[in-house]
MARSE-291918 format. One record per atom (N, C-alpha, C): atom name; y, x negated, z negated; residue number from 1; residue in three letters. Coordinates in steps of 0.2 Angstrom, whole numbers. Each point is the difference from the previous one (the first is absolute). Layout:
BEGIN
<'CA' <Y X Z> NUM 'ala'>,
...
//
This chain:
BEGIN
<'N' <-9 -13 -2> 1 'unk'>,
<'CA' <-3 6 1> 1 'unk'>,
<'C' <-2 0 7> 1 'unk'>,
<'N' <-6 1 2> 2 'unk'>,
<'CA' <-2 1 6> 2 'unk'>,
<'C' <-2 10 2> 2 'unk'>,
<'N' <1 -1 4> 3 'unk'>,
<'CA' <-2 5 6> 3 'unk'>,
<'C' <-6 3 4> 3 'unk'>,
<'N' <-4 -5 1> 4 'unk'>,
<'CA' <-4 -1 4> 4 'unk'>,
<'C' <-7 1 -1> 4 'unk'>,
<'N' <-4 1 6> 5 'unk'>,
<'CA' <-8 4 1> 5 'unk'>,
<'C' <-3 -4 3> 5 'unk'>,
<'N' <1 -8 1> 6 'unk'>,
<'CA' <-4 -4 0> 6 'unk'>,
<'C' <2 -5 -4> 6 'unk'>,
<'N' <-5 -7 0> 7 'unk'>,
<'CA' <1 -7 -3> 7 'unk'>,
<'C' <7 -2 5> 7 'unk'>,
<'N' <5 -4 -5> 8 'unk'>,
<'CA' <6 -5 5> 8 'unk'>,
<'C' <1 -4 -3> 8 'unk'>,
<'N' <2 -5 5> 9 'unk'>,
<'CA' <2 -4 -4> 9 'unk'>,
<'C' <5 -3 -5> 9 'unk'>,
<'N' <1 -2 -5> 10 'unk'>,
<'CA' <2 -2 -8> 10 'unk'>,
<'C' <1 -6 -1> 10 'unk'>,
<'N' <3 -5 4> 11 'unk'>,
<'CA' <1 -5 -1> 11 'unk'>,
<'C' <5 -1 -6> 11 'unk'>,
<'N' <5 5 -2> 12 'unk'>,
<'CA' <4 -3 -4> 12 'unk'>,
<'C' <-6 5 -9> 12 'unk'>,
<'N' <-7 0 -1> 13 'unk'>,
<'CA' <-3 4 -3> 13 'unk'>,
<'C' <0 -5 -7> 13 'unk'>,
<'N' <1 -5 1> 14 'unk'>,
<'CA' <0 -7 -6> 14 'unk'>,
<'C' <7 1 -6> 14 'unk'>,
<'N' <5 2 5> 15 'unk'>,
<'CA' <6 -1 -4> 15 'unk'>,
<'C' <1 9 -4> 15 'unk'>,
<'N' <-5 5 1> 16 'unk'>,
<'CA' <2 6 -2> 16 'unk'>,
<'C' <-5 0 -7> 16 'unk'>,
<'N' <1 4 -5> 17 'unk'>,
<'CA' <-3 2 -6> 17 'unk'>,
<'C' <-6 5 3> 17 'unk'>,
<'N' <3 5 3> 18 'unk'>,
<'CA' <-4 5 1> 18 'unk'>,
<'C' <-1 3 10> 18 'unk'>,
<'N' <-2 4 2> 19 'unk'>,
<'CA' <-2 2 6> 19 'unk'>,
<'C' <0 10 -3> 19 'unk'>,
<'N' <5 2 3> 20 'unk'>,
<'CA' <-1 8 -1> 20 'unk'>,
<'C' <-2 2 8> 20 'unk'>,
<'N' <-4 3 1> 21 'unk'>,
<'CA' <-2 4 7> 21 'unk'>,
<'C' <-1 6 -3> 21 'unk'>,
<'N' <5 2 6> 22 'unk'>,
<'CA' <2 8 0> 22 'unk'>,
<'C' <-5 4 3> 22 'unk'>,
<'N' <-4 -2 5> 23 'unk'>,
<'CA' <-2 3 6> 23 'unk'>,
<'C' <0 4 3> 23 'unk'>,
<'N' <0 8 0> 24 'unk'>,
<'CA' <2 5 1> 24 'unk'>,
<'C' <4 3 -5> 24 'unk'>,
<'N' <6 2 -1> 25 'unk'>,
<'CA' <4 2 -6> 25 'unk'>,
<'C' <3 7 3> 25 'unk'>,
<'N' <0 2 5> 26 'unk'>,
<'CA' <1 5 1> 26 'unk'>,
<'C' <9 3 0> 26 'unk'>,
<'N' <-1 8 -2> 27 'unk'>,
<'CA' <7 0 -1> 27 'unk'>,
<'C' <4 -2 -5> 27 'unk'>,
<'N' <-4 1 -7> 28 'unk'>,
<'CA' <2 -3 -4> 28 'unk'>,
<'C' <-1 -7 -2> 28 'unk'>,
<'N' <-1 -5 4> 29 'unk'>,
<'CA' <-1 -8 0> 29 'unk'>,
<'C' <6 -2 -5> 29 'unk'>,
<'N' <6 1 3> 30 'unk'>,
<'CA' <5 -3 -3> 30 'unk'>,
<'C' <2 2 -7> 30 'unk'>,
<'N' <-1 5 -4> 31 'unk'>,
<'CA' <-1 1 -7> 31 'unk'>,
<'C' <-6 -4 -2> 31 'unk'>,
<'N' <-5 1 4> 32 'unk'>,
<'CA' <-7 -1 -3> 32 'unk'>,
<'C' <3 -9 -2> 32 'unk'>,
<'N' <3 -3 6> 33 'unk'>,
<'CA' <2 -8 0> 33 'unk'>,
<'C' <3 -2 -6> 33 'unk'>,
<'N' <5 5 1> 34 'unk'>,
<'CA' <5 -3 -7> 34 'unk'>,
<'C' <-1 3 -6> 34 'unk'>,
<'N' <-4 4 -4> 35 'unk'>,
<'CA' <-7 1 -5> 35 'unk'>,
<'C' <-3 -4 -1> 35 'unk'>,
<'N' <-3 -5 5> 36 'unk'>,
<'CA' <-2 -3 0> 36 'unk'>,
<'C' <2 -8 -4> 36 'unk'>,
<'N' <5 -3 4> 37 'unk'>,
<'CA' <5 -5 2> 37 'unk'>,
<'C' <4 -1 -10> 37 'unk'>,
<'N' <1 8 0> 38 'unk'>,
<'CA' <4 0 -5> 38 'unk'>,
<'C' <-4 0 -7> 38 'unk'>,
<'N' <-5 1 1> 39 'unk'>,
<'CA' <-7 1 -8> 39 'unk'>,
<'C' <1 7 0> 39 'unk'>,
<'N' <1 3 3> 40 'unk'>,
<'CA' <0 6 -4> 40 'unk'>,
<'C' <-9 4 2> 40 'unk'>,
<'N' <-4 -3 4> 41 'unk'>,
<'CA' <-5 0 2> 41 'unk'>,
<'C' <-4 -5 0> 41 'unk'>,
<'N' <-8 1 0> 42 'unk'>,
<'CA' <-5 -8 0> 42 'unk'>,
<'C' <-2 1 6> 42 'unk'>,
<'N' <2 -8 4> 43 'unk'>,
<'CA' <-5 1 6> 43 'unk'>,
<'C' <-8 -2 -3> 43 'unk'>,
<'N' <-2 3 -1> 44 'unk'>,
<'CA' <-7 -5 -4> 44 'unk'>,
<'C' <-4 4 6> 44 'unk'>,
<'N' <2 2 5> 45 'unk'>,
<'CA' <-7 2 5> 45 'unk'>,
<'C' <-1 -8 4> 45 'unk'>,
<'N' <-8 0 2> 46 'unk'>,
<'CA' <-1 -5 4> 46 'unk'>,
<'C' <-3 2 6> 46 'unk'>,
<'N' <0 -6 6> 47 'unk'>,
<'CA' <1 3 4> 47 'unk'>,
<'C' <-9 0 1> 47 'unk'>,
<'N' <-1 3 5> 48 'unk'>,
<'CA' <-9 3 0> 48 'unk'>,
<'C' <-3 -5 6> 48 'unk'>,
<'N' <2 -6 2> 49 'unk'>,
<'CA' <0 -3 2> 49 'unk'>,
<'C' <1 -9 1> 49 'unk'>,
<'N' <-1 -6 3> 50 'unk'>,
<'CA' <3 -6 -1> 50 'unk'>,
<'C' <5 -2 6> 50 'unk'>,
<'N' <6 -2 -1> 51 'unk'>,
<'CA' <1 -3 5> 51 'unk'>,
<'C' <3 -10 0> 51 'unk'>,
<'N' <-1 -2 5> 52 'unk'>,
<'CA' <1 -6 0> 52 'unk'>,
<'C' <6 -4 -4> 52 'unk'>,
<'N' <-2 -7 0> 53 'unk'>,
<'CA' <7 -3 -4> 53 'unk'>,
<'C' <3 -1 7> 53 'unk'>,
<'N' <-4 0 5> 54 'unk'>,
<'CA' <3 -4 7> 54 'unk'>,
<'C' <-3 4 6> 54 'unk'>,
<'N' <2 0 4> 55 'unk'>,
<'CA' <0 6 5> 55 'unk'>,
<'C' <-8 -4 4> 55 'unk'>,
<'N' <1 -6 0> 56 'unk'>,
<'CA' <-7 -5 2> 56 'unk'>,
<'C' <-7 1 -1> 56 'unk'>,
<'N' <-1 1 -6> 57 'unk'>,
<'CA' <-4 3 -5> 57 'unk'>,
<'C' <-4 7 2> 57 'unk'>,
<'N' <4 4 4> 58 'unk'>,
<'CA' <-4 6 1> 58 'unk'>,
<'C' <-4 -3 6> 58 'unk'>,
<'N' <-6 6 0> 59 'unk'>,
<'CA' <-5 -1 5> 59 'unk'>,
<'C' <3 0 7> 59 'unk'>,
<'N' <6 4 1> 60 'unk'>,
<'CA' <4 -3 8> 60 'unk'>,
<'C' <2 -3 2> 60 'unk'>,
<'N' <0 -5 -5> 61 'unk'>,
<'CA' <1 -7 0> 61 'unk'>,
<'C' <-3 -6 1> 61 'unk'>,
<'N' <-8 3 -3> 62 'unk'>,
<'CA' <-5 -3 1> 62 'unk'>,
<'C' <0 -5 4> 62 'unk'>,
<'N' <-1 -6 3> 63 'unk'>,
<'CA' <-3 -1 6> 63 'unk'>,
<'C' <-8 1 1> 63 'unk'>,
<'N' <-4 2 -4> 64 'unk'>,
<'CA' <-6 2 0> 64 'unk'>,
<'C' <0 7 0> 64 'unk'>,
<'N' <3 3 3> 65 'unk'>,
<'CA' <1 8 3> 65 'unk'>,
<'C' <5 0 4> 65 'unk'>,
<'N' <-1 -3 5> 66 'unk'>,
<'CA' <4 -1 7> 66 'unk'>,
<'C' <2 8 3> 66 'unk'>,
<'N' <-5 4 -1> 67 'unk'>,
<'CA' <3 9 1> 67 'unk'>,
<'C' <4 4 -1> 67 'unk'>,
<'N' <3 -4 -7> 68 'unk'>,
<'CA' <6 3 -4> 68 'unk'>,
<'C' <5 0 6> 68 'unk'>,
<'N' <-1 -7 2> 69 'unk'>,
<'CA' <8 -3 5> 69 'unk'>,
<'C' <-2 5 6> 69 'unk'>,
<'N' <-5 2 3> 70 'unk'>,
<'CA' <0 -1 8> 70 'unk'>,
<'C' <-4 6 0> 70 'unk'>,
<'N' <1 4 9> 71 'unk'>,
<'CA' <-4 4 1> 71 'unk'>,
<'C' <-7 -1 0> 71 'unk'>,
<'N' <-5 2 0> 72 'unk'>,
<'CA' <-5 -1 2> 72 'unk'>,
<'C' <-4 8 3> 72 'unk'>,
<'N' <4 1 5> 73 'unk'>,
<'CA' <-5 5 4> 73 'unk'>,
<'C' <4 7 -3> 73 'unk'>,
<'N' <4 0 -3> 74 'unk'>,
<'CA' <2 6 -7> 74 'unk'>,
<'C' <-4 1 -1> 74 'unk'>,
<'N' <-6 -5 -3> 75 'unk'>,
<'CA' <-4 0 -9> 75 'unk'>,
<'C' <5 -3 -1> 75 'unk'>,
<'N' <-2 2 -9> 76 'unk'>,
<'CA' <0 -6 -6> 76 'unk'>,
<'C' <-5 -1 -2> 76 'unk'>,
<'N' <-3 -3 -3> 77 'unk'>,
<'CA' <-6 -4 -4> 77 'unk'>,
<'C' <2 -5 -5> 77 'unk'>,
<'N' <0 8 -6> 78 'unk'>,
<'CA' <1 -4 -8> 78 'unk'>,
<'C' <-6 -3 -1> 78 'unk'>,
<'N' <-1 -7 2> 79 'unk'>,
<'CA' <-6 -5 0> 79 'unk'>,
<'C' <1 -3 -10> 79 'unk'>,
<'N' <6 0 -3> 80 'unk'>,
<'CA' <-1 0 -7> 80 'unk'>,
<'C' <-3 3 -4> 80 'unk'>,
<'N' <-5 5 3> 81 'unk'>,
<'CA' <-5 6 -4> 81 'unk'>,
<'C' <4 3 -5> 81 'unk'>,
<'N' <-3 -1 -7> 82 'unk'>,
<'CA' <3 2 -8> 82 'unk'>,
<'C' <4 -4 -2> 82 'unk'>,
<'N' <3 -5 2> 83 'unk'>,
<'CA' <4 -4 -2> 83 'unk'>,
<'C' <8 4 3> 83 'unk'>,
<'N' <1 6 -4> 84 'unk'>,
<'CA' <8 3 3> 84 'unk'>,
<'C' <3 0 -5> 84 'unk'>,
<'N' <7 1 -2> 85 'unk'>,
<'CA' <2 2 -4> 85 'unk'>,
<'C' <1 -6 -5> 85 'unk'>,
<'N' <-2 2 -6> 86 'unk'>,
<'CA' <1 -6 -3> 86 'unk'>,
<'C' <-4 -5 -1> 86 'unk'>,
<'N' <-9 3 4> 87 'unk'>,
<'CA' <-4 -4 -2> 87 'unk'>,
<'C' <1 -6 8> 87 'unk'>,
<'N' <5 -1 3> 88 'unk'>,
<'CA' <4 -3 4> 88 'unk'>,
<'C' <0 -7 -4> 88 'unk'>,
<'N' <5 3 -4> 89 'unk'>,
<'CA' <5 -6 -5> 89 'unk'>,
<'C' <-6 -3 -6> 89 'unk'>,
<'N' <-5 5 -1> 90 'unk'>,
<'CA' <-5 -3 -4> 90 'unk'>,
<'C' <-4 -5 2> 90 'unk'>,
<'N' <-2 1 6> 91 'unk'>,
<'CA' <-4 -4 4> 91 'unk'>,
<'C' <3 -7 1> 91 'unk'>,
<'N' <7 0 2> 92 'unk'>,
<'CA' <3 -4 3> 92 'unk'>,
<'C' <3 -6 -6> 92 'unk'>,
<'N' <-2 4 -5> 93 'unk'>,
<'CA' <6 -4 -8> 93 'unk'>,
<'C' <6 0 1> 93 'unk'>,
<'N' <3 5 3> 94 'unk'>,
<'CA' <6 0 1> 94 'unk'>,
<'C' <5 5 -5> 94 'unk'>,
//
């Protein structure tokens, strides 16, 4: 079960059946978790975004988007235009 509001890394993501991401669960997180964990609920939402199999893989990772990593002036310059999201990992065949 994850926690988290960004991509992290999952190294051990080969050896699990499943990936439950809680993201925001609030007060009631921990009934919602064990509802969940237990079947008594379907996680069937998905999540409305992609995130990497490897942290590498994102655009900040790039080395063809050296801005991710470093200041430049306090711009950014999202130079991968339409390519966000998951048309990132479409472009990429990833």
């Amino acid at each position: 079960m994850l926690n988290a509001t960004q991509p992290i890394a999952m190294p051990w993501l080969p050896k699990v059946k499943a990936v439950l991401q809680m993201w925001y669960p609030g007060d009631e997180g921990g009934w919602a978790t064990a509802n969940l964990l237990l079947g008594k609920s379907s996680p069937a939402g998905r999540l409305p975004f992609t995130w990497p199999k490897h942290l590498q893989q994102r655009a900040a990772g790039d080395p063809a988007h050296p801005e991710r990593s470093s200041h430049h002036g306090g711009n950014v310059n999202y130079s991968e235009g339409i390519f966000i999201g998951y048309r990132w990992y479409d472009q990429r065949k990833i």
